[in-house]
C-alpha positions in Angstrom: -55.3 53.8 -106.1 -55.7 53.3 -109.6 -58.9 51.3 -109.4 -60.2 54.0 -107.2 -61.8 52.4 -104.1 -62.0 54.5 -101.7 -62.9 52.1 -98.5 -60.1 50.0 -99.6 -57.5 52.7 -99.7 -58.4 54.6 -96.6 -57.9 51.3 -94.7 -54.5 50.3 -96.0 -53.1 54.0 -95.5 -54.7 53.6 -91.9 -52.7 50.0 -91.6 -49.9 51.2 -93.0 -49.5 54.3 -90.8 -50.0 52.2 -87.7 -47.5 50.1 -88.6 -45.2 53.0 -89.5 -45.9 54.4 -86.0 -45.5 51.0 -84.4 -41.5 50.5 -86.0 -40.8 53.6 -83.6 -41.7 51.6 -80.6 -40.5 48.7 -78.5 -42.7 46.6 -80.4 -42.7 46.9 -83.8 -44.8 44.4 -86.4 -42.1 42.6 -87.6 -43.7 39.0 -88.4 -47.0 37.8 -89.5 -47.8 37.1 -86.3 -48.0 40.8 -84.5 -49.5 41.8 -88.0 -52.4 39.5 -87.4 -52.3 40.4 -84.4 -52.9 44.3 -85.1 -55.3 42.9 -88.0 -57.8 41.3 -85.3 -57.5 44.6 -83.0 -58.9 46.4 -86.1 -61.3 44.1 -87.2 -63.2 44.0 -83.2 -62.5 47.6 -83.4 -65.0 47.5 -86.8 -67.2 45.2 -85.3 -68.0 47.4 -82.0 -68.0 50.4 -84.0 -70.7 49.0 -86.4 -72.8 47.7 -83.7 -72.8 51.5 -82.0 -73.8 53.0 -85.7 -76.3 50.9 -85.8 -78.1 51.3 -82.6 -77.4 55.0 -83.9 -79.3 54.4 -87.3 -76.2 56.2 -89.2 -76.4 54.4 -92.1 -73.9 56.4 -93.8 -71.4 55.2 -91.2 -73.0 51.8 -91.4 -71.9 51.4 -95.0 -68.1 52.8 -94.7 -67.6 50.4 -91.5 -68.9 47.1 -93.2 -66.3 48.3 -96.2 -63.1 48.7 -94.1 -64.2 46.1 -92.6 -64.3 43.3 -95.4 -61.4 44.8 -96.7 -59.5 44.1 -93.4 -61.1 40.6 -92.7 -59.7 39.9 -96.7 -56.5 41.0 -95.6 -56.4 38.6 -92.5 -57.3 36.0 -93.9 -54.7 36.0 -96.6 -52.7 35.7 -93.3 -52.1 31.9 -92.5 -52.6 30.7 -88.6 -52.0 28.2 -87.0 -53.4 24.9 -87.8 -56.4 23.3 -85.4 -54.6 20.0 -84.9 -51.4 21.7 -83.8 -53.4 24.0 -81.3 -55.6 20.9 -80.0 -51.9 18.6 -79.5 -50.3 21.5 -77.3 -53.2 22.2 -75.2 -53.6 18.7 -74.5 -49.6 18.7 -74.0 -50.4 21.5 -71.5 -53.2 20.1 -69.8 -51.1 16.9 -69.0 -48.1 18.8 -67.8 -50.1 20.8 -65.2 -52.0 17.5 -63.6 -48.3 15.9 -63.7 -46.9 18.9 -61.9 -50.0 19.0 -59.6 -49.8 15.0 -58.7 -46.3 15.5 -58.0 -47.1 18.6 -55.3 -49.7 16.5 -53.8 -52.5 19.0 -55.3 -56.1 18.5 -55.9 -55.8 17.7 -60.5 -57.5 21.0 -60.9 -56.1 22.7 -64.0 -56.6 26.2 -64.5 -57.9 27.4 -68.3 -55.8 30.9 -67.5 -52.5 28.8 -67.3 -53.8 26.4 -69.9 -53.8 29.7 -72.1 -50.8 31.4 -71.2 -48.6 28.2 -71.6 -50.4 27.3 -74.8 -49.9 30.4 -76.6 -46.4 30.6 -75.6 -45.8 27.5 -77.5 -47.3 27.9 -80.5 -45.3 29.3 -83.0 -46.5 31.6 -85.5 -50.1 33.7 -86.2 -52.8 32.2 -83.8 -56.6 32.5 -84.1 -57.0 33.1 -79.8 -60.5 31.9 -80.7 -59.5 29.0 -82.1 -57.0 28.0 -78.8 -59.9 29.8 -76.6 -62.6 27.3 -77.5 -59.9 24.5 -77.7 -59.0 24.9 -74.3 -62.4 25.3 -73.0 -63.3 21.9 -74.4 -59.9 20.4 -73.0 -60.7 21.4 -70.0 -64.4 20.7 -69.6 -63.4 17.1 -70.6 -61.0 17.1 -67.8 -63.4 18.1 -64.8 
């Protein structure tokens, strides 16, 4: 407030009222984890919202997206996630456990990159870049085939 920037303010009051609002549900950002969470929401949110001002030529819009925005991807990445090795060693974890339990059913070793995800994410503790595990897994899995 006191250095007086404006983009900057606007989106912390907007974060903070979200998270405000979000205590009063069933699911209430508690961790860093839903907070990066919420933080990516916002910063595709940005990123769609730019693209449409653009196509609309509103430049004044332009200019007060690409500031919340930089302001939010600061904030997130102050946030830290979970490290590439980890995510690579429990995908590969997965990926084995899934063509164990398929050789033991008699199954064709076809593994599925939707259970891949599900399972992987449910193991990893902490914030996660779903990038991150989504390109992981698709390598993991291309190897595999």
């Amino acid at each position: 407030m006191r250095a007086k920037d404006k983009p900057r303010l606007s989106t912390l009051r907007a974060l903070l009222a979200e998270i405000t609002n979000a205590s009063k549900t069933a699911k209430p950002i508690e961790n860093d984890a839903s907070l990066y969470a919420l933080l990516s929401k916002h910063v595709k949110a940005s990123n769609s919202a730019l693209e449409e001002f653009e196509k609309a030529k509103r430049e004044d819009l332009v200019e007060k997206e690409r500031a919340q925005l930089s302001v939010l991807e600061e904030l997130k990445g102050k946030i830290q996630v979970v490290g590439e090795e980890e995510i690579e060693s429990v995908v590969r974890d997965v990926v084995k456990q899934l063509q164990e339990a398929n050789e033991k059913q008699a199954k064709k070793a076809d593994v599925n990159v939707g259970a891949v995800m599900g399972r992987a994410v449910g193991r990893l503790v902490g914030p996660v870049d779903m990038d991150a595990v989504k390109s992981k897994v698709a390598e993991i899995v291309g190897q595999k085939e």
